[in-house]
N, C-alpha and C positions, 0 to 999 in steps of 0.2 A: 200897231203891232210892234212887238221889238224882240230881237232874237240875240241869243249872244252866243257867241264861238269864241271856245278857251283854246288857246296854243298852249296854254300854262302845262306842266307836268300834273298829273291827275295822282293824289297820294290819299294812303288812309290816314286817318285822323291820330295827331301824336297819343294819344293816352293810348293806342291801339300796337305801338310801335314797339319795337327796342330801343334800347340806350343807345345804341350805333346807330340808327334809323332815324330816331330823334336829331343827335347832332347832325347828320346827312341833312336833313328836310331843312335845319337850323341854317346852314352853310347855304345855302340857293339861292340865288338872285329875288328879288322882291316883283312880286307879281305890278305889270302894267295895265291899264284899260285906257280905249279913248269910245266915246259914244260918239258912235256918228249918226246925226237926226236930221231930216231930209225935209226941211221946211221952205225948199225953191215950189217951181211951179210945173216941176213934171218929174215922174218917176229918174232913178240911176242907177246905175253899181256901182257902190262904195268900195273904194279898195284904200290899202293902206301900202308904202312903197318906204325904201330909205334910201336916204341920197347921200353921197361922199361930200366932203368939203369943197375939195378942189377933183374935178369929175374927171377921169381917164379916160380916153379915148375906146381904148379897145374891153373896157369894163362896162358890162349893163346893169342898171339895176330891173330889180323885177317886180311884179304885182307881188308882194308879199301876205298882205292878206286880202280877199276881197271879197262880195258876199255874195252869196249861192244865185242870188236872184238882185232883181232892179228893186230898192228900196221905193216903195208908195209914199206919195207925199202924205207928211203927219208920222211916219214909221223913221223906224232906227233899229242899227243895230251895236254890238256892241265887241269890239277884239279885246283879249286878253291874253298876255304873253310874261314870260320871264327872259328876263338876257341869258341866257348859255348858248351859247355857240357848236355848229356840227359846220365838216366839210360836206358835200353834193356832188353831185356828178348827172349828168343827162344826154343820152343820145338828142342831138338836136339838130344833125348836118349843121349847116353855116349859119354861125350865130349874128341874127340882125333883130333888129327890133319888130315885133310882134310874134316872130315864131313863140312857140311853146318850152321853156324848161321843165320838164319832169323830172321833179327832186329825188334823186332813185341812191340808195344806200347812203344812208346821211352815216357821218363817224363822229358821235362828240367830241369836243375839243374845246380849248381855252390858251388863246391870246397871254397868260402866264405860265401855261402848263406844256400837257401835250398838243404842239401847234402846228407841227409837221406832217403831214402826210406822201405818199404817191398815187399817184392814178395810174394802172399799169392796164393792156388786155390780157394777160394771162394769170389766172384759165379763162378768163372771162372779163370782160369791163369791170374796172370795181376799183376802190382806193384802199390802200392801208390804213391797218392798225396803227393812228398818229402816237408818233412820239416826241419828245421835247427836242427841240433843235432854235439853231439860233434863227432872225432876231429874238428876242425876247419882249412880246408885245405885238407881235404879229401872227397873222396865221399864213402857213407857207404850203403852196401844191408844187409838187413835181412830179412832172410829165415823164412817163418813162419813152424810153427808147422805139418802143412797137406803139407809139399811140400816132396815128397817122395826123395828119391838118385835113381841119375845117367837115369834119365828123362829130365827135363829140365834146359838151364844154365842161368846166368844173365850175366851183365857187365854193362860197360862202352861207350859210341861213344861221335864224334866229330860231330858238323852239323848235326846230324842227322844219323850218319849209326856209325856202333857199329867197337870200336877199340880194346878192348879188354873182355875176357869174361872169366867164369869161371862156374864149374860146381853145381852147387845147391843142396841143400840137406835140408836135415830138422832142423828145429832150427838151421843151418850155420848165421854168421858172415861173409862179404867182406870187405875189405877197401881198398880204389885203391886210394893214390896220384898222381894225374896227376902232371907229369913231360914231357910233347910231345916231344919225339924225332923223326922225320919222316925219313923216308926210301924209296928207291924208289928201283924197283926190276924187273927183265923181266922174263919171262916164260908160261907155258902151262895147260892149264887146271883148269884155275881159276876163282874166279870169287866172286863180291862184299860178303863179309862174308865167304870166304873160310877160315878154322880154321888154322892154320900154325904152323908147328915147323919150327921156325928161326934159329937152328941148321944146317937145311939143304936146306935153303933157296940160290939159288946161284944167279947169276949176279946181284950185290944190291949195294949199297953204302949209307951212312947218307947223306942228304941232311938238311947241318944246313944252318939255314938263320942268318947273318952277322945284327948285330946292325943296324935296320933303313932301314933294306932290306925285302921287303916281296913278290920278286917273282922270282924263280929260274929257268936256262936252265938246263935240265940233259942231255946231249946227250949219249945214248948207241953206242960208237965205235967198228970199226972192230974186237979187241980182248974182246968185249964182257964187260970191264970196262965202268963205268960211269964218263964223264967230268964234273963236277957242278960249275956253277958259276952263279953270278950276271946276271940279265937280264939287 
């Protein structure tokens, strides 16, 4: 069996489009895939996560994508995404590794553009309308004044579902340079925004994509390693 789940943005076909819609669709990050095929000796769920260079303490990363169900040995399935960037935000009381993020009002955004936002509770939880602000190359949350500690957390996602996040607090500062390194991983009990300590994440490997390559086989073999390579 093999299923595939697109994060990708879902558009109608250019000859269908306008001349503005056209250039739009033209301008978009270039669609990724990694197949993940599940050739060990017992079922999993396949998740896909990204990890920082150098890892922050008080930053998690998170199950970013993962699949609905435990993959049957001989099955796969397969992620598809584009790099655009949104902020997140998630009631999640005290952020530690396995609690749940619930990716709730994503606001897009871009690491050159608008990279700013706030996260305020009035009227309601929720982030700003982001606007350009320094650095330049970053993406930056600020905690407003009424956001209490160890309630709810913000971050960062790709396509739409949140990659990394971090706990909130009142009058806080975040700044998160996206540098995407993606990760592919097998296990039990998880599930899209499950919060991770990648300390003790096992069966995983980096899944880098090679200049001018943008869609990779992972096969998880009998001893439980990951093969990667070119599709």
């Amino acid at each position: 069996m093999s299923i595939h789940i697109s994060y990708a943005r879902k558009e109608m076909p250019l000859e269908q489009r306008s001349s503005q819609q056209v250039k739009a669709a033209l301008a978009q990050g270039t669609q990724y895939s990694l197949l993940l095929k599940n050739e060990s000796a017992q079922p999993w769920t396949f998740y896909v996560y990204q990890k920082m260079p150098q890892q922050v303490a008080d930053v998690f990363s998170l199950a970013w994508f993962c699949s609905p169900y435990q993959i049957r040995v001989g099955d796969q399935i397969r992620f598809t995404w584009e790099i655009d960037y949104n902020f997140v935000w998630s009631d999640t009381g005290q952020l530690i590794a396995g609690v749940d993020f619930l990716a709730s009002g994503a606001k897009d955004c871009s690491p050159a553009g608008k990279n700013t936002t706030e996260f305020s509770l009035s009227p309601g939880p929720g982030l700003s309308a982001p606007i350009q602000g320094p650095p330049s190359g970053s993406l930056v949350i600020n905690d407003a004044a009424d956001v209490p500690n160890n309630r709810f957390s913000v971050g960062i996602g790709m396509s739409g579902t949140g990659t990394y996040c971090v706990q909130a607090g009142t009058n806080l500062k975040h700044t998160f340079t996206p540098t995407p390194s993606y990760w592919v991983a097998a296990g039990t009990n998880l599930k899209i925004g499950t919060v991770l300590n990648i300390d003790t994440v096992t069966q995983t490997d980096e899944a880098k994509f090679p200049a001018a390559v943008y869609n990779l086989n992972c096969v998880l073999q009998g001893d439980n390693t990951w093969e990667i390579s070119p599709a």
